[in-house]
C-alpha positions as CSV (number, residue, x, y, z in Angstrom):
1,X,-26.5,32.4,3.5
2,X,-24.6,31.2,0.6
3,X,-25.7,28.7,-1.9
4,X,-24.8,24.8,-2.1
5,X,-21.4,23.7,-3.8
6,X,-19.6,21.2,-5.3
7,X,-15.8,21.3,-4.5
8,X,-13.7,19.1,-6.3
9,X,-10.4,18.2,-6.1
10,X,-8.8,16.8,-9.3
11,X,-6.6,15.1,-9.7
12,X,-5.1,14.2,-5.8
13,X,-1.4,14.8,-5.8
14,X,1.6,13.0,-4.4
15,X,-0.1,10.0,-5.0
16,X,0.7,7.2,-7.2
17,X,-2.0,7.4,-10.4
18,X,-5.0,9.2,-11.0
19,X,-8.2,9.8,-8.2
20,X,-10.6,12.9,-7.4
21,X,-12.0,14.1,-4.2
22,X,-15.9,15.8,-4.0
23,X,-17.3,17.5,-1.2
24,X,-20.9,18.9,-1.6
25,X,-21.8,21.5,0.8
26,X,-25.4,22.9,1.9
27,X,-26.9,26.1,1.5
28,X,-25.8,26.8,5.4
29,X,-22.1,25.9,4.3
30,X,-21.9,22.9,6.1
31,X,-20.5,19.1,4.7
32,X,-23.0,17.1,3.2
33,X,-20.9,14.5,1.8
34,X,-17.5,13.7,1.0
35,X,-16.0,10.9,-1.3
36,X,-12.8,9.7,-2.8
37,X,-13.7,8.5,-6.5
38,X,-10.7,6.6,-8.5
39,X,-11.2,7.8,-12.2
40,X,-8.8,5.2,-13.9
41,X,-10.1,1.7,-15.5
42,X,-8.4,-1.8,-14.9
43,X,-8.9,-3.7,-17.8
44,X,-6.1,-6.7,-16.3
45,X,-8.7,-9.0,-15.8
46,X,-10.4,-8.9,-19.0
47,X,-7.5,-8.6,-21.5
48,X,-5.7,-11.4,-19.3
49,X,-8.4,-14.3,-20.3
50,X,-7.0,-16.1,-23.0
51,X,-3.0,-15.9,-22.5
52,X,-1.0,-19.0,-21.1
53,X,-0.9,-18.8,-17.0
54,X,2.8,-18.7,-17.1
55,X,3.1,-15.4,-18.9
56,X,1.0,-14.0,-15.8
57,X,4.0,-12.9,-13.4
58,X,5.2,-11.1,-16.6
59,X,2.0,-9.8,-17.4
60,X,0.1,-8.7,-14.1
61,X,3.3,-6.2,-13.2
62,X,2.3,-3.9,-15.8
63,X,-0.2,-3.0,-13.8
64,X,1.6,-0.3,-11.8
65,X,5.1,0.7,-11.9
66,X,5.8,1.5,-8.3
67,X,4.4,-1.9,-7.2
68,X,5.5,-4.6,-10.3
69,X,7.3,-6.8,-7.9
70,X,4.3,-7.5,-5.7
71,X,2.2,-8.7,-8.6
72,X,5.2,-10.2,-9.5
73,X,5.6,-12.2,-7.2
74,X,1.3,-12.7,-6.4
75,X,1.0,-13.8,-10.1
76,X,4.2,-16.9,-9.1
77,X,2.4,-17.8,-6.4
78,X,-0.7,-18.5,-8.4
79,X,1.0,-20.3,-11.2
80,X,2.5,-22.4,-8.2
81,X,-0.4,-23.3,-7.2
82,X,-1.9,-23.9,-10.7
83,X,1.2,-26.5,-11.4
84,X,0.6,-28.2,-8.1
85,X,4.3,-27.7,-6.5
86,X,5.8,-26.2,-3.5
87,X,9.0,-24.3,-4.8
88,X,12.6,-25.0,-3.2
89,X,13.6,-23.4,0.1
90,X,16.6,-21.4,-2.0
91,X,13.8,-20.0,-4.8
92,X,11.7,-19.3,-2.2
93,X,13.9,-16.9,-0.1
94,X,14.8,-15.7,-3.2
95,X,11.6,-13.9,-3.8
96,X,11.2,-12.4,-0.4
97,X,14.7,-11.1,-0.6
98,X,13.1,-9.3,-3.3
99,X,9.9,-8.8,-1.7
100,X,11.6,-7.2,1.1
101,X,14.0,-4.9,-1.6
102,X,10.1,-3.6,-2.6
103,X,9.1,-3.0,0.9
104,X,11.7,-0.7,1.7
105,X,11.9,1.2,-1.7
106,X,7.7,1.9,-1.5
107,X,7.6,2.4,1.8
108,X,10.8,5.1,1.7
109,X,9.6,6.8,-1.0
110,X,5.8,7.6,0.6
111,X,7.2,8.5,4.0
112,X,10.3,10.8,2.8
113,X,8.7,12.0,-1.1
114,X,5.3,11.8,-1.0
115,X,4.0,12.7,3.4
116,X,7.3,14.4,4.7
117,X,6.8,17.9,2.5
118,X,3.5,18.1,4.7
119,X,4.7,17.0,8.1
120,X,8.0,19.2,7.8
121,X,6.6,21.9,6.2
122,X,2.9,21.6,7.6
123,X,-0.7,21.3,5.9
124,X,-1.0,25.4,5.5
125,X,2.2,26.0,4.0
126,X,3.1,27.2,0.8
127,X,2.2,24.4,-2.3
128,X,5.2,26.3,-4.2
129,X,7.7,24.6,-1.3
130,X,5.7,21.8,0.0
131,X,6.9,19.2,-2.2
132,X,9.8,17.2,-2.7
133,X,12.0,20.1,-4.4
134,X,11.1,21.8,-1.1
135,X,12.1,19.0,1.2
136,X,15.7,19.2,-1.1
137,X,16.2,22.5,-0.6
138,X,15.3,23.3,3.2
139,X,15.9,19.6,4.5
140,X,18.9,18.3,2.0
141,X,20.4,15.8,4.3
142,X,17.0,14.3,5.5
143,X,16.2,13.8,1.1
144,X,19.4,12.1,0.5
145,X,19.0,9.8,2.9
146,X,15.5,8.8,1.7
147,X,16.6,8.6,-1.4
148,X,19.9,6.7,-0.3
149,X,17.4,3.8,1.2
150,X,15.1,3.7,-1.7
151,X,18.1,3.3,-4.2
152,X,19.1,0.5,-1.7
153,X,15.7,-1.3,-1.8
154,X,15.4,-1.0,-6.0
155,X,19.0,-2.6,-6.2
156,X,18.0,-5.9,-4.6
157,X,15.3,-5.8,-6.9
158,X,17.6,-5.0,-10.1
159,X,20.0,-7.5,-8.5
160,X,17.7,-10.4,-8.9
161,X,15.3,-9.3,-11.6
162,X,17.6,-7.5,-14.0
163,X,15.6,-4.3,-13.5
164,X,13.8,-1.9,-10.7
165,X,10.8,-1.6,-12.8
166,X,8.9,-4.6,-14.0
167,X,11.4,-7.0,-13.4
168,X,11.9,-10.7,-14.4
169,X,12.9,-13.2,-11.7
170,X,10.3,-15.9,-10.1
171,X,8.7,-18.1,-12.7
172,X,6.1,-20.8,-12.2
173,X,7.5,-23.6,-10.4
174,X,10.6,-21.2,-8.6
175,X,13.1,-18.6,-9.8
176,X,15.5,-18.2,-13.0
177,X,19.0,-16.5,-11.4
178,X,20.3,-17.4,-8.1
179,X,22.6,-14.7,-6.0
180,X,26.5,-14.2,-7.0
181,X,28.5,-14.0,-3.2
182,X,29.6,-10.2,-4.2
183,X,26.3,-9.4,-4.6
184,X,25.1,-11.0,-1.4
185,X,28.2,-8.6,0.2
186,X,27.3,-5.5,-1.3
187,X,23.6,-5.8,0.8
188,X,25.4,-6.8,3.0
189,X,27.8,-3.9,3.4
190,X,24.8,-1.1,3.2
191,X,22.3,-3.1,5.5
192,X,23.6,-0.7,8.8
193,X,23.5,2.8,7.1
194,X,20.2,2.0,5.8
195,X,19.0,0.7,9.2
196,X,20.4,4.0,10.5
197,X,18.2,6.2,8.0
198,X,14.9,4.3,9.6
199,X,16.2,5.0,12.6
200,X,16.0,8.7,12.2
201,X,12.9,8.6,10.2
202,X,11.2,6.8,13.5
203,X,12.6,9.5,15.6
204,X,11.1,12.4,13.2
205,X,7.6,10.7,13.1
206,X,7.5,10.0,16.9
207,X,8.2,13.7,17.8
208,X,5.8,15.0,14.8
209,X,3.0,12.9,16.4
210,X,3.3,13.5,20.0
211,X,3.9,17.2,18.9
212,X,0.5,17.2,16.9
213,X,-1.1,15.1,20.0
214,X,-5.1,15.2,20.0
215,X,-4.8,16.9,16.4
216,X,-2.7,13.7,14.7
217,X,-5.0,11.1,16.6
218,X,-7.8,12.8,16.0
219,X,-7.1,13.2,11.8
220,X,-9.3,11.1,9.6
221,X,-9.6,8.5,12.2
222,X,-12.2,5.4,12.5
223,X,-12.7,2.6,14.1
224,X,-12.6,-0.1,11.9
225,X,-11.7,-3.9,11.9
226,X,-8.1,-4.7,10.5
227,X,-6.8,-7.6,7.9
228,X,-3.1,-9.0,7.4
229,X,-1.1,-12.0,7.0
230,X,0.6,-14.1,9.8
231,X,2.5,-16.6,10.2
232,X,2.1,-18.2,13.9
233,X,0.8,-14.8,14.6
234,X,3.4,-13.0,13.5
235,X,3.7,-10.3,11.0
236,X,4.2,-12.0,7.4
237,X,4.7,-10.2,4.0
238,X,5.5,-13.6,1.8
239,X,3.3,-16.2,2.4
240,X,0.7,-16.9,5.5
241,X,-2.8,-17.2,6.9
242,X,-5.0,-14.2,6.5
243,X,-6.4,-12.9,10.2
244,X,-9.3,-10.2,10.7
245,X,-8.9,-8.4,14.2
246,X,-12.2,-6.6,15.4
247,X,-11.2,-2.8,16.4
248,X,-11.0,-3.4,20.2
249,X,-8.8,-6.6,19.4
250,X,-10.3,-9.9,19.1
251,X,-9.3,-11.8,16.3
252,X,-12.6,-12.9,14.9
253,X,-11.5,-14.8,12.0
254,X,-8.4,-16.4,10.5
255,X,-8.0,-18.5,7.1
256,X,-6.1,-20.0,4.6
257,X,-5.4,-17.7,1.8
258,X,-7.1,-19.9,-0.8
259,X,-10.1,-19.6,1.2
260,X,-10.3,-16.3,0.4
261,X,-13.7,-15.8,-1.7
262,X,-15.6,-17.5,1.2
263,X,-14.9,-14.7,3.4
264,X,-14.3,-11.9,1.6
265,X,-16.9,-10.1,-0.3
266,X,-16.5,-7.2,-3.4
267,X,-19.0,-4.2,-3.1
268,X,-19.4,-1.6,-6.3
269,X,-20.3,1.5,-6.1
270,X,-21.5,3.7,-9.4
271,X,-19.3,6.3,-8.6
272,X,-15.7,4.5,-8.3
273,X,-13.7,1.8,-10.4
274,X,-12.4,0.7,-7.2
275,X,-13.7,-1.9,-5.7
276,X,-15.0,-2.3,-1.7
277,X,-14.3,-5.3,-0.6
278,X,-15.7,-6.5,2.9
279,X,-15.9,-9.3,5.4
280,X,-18.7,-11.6,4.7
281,X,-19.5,-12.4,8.1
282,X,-20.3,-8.9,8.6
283,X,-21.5,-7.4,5.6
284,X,-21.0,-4.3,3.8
285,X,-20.2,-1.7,5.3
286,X,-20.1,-3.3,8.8
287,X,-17.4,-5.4,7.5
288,X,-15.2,-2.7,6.2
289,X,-11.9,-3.0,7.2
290,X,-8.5,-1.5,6.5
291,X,-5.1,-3.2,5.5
292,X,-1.6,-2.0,5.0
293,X,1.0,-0.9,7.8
294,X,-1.4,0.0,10.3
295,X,-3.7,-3.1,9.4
296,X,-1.1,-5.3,9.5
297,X,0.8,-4.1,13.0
298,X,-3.0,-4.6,14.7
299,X,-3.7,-7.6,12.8
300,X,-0.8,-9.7,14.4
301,X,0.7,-10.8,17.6
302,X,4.0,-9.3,17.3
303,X,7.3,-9.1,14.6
304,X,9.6,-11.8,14.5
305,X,13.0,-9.3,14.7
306,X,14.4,-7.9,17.4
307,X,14.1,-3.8,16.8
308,X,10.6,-3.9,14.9
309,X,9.6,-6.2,17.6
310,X,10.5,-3.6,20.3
311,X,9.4,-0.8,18.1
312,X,6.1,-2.6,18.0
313,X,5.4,-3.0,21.8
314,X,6.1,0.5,22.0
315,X,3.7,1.5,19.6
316,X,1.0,-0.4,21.4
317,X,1.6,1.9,24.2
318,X,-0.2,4.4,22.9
319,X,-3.7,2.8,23.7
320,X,-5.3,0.7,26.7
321,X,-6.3,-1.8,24.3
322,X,-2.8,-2.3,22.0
323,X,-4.9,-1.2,18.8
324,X,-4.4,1.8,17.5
325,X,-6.8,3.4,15.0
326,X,-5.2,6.6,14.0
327,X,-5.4,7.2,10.6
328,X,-2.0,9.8,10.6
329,X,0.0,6.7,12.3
330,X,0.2,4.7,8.9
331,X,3.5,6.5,8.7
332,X,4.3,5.5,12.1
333,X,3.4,1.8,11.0
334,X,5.1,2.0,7.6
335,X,8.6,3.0,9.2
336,X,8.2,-0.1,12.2
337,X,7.8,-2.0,9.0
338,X,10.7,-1.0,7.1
339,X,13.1,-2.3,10.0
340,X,11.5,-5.3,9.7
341,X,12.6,-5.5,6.2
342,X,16.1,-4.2,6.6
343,X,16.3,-7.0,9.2
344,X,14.5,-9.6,7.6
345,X,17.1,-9.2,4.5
346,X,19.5,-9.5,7.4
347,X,18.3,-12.8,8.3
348,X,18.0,-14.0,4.8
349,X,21.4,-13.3,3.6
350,X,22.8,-15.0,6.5
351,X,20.8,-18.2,5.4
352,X,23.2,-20.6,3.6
353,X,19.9,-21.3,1.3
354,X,20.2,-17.9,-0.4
355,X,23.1,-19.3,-2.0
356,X,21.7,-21.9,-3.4
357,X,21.4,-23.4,-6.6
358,X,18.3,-25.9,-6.4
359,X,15.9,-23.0,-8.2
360,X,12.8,-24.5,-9.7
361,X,10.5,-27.7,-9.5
362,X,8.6,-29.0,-13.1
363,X,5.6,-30.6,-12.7
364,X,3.2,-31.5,-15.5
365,X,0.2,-31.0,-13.7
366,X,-2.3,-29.0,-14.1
367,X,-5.2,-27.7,-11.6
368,X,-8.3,-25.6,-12.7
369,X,-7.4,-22.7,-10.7
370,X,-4.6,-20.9,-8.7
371,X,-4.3,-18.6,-5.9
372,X,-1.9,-16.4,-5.1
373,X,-1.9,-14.1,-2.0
374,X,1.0,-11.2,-0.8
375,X,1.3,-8.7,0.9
376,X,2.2,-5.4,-0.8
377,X,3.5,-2.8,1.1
378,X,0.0,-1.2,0.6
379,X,-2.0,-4.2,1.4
380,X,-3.2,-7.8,1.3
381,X,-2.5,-8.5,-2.9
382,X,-5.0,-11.3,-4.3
383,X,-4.4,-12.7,-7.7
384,X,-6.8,-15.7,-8.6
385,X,-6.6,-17.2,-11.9
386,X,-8.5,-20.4,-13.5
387,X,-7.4,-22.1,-16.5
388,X,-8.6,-24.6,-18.9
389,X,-7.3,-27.8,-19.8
390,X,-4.6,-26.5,-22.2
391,X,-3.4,-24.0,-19.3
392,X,-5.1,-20.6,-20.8
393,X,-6.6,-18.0,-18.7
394,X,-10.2,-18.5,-18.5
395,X,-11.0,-16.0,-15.4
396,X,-9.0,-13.6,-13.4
397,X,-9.6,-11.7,-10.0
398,X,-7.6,-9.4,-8.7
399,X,-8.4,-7.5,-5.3
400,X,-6.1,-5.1,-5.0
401,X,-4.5,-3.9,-2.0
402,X,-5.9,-0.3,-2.2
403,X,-9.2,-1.4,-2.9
404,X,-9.5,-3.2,0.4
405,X,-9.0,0.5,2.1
406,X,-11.3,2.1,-0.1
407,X,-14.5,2.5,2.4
408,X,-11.8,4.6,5.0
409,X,-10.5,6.5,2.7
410,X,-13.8,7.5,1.7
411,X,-14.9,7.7,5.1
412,X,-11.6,9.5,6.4
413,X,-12.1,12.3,3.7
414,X,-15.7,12.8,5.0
415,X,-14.1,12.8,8.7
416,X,-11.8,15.8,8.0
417,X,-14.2,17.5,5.7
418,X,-16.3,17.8,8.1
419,X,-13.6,18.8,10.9
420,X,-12.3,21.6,8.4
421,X,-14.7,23.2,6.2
422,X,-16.8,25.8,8.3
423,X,-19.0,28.2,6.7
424,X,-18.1,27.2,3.3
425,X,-14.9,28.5,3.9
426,X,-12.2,25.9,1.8
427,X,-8.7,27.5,2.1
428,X,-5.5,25.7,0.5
429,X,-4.5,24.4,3.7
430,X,-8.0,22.3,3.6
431,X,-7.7,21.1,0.7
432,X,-4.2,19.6,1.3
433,X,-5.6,18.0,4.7
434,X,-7.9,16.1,2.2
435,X,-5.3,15.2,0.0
436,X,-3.5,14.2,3.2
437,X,-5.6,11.5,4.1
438,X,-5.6,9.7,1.2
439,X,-1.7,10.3,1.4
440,X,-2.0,8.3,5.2
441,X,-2.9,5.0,3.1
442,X,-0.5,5.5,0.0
443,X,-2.5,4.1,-2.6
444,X,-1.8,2.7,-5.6
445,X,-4.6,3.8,-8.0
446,X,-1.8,3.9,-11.5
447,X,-2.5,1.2,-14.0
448,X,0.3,0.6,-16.8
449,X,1.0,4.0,-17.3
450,X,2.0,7.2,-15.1
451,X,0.9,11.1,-16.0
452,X,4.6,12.4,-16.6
453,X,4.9,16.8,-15.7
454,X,2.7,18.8,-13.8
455,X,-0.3,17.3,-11.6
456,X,-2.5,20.2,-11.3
457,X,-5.2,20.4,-8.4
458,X,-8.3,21.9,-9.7
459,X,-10.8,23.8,-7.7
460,X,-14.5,23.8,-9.4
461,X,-17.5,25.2,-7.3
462,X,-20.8,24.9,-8.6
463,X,-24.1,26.7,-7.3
464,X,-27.1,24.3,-6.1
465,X,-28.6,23.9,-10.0
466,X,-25.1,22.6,-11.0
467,X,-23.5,25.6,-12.8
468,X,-19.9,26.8,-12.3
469,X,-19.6,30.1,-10.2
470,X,-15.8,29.2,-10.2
471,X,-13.1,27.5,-12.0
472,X,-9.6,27.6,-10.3
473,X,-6.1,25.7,-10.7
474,X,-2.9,25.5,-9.1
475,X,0.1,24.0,-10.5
């Protein structure tokens, strides 16, 4: 019999920003409890009180560099609402061309850099080749073309905000630049290679996951409730109601997003900076949901364009009921919703309002508060600000989109911990099937700043009385 451990895994790789995994074992061997514990600290709502509202959608994007132009554009939509205006139809297809430009940039570089080493090269393989330098070498073709469509998503965003990372385009009350006609043609020109690339990526995940069978449907997977925006019912990124689906498919709730705080509820745990937030009406942790790809594609009635559409219905094939709660078909999900974007940019360039010139409404009201509600590609984005007469920043919440998945990534690391670990036995392979799941969700634990060269894991195990019988690292 051996004695009880600790195994941690620290810091998570191929993740954007910093988070642990524990898993403490019995004396027999055997999974006692798992958890995912995010180690970093946002301060954004405490150093924000005080500053002007309108320096918020320049502010809030330094909260994560892979993500700026969804708080970006969650911080406008606030100070909108804090001026009392409804912006132009030209500024306000102007920020979801951009919005879509971040959709397909995030959502191509956590399918084809950050889950693709794993499903090409598989969970047990070799770390030293596992990774993106791998996928170069072995699969060159398949990592230009991922990198080919994020470039294409990050220049619509450079195109309107001057810059991929923390860029500068929707202001309170609209947008500063409109779009030159060459630059409109340029998109333009790319839009069928890039919807080509998706394409293929759909193909590779469909095969992978039929391949895999039981094992993929089986990984990490709960039954859970599931939260996204729609508009009419459809899938909506920008701006629409937010709808909870119960897990066999009845919508049992749908809102205005400014009504947000009377259904959603924040839980804290000691052991995470992350939030849990859950549905009121249920409680915590009935209430639990998940958003993101796969809580979005369950939480609506279908996708307004033509290819997601049909990719869509065929995705609902997979289960009597039309919800799927796989955890491993996020990346199934994320690629039905990167068509979308490729054809939603179609549709919006082809709008004679994108050309336009009418870019901003002044107003010199002022309300107490402002709410602001996106979705990132990660998740249903909530920025809620209240100011005082003079327009400072008295109060900010933020609910992030990762923390709304918090309680099944917890739960989904407990799921395959228990699946895996036998006897006390935690090979590499393991570990990586851990790491995996929190992969499935691609969160966004990073604050203002990114760890730049290696991200070790680390491997402690400690005996029942809390000392360390072993201290190992990998590169």
């Amino acid at each position: 019999m051996t004695t009880a451990r600790k195994i941690e895994i620290n810091p998570v790789t191929r993740i954007e920003g910093h988070g642990k995994i524990t898993v403490h074992l019995d004396e027999a061997g055997h999974v006692q409890d798992a958890r995912f514990h995010v180690t970093q600290f946002r301060g954004f709502e405490v150093f924000s009180k005080g500053r002007d509202f309108r320096e918020m959608p320049v502010i809030t994007p330094r909260i994560c560099g892979i993500c700026p132009v969804s708080h970006h554009l969650a911080a406008a939509k606030a100070c909108d609402a804090i001026l009392g205006v409804e912006i132009t139809p030209s500024a306000h297809k102007l920020r979801e061309l951009m919005h879509m430009g971040q959709f397909v940039q995030s959502h191509a570089l956590s399918f084809f850099h950050l889950s693709s080493p794993d499903l090409l090269f598989g969970f047990d393989a070799d770390p030293a080749i596992r990774n993106v330098v791998g996928l170069a070498r072995q699969f060159p073709e398949l990592a230009v073309k991922g990198i080919s469509l994020r470039k294409f998503g990050q220049e619509i965003i450079k195109t309107l905000g001057g810059k991929k990372v923390h860029p500068w385009h929707s202001i309170p009350g609209g947008v500063n630049r409109s779009l030159r006609q060459d630059e409109r043609d340029e998109i333009v020109r790319d839009l069928p290679a890039m919807k080509a690339i998706v394409r293929e990526a759909l193909d590779l995940i469909k095969n992978y996951l039929a391949e895999k069978g039981e094992e993929a449907k089986r990984f990490a997977t709960l039954e859970t409730a599931f939260l996204g925006l729609v508009n009419g019912g459809f899938l909506e990124l920008y701006d629409g109601d937010i709808r909870f689906r119960g897990p066999r498919g009845r919508i049992i709730d749908e809102f205005p997003d400014w009504e947000y705080l009377d259904h959603i509820g924040e839980h804290v745990e000691a052991w995470s900076y992350l939030k849990f937030p859950f549905y009121r009406g249920l409680g915590y942790p009935n209430g639990s949901y998940r958003v993101g790809p796969l809580g979005r594609v369950n939480a609506c009635d279908d996708v307004a364009t033509p290819e997601a559409s049909a990719e869509l219905a065929a995705f609902r094939k997979l289960t009597e009921d039309g919800v799927v709660h796989y955890t491993m078909y996020y990346h199934y999900a994320r690629l039905i919703e990167t068509f979308y974007g490729l054809e939603r940019i179609e549709e919006l360039l082809d709008d004679e309002d994108i050309m336009g010139s009418d870019l901003r409404v002044h107003s010199r009201e002022l309300y107490p508060e402002g709410i602001g509600v996106i979705e990132a590609p990660r998740g249903t984005l909530i920025h809620h600000y209240e100011v005082d007469e003079r327009g400072a920043i008295t109060r900010v919440n933020l609910i992030v989109a990762t923390g709304h998945n918090n309680f099944a990534m917890n739960k989904g690391v407990e799921l395959v911990a228990r699946d895996y670990i036998k006897d006390g036995k935690v090979t590499e392979g393991i570990m990586n099937r851990l790491e995996h799941v929190i992969r499935c969700y691609d969160p966004c634990l990073s604050c203002s700043t990114h760890a730049v060269g290696k991200m070790p894991l680390r491997l402690q195990v400690f005996d029942a009385k809390g000392v360390l019988l072993s201290d190992q690292e990998r590169s």
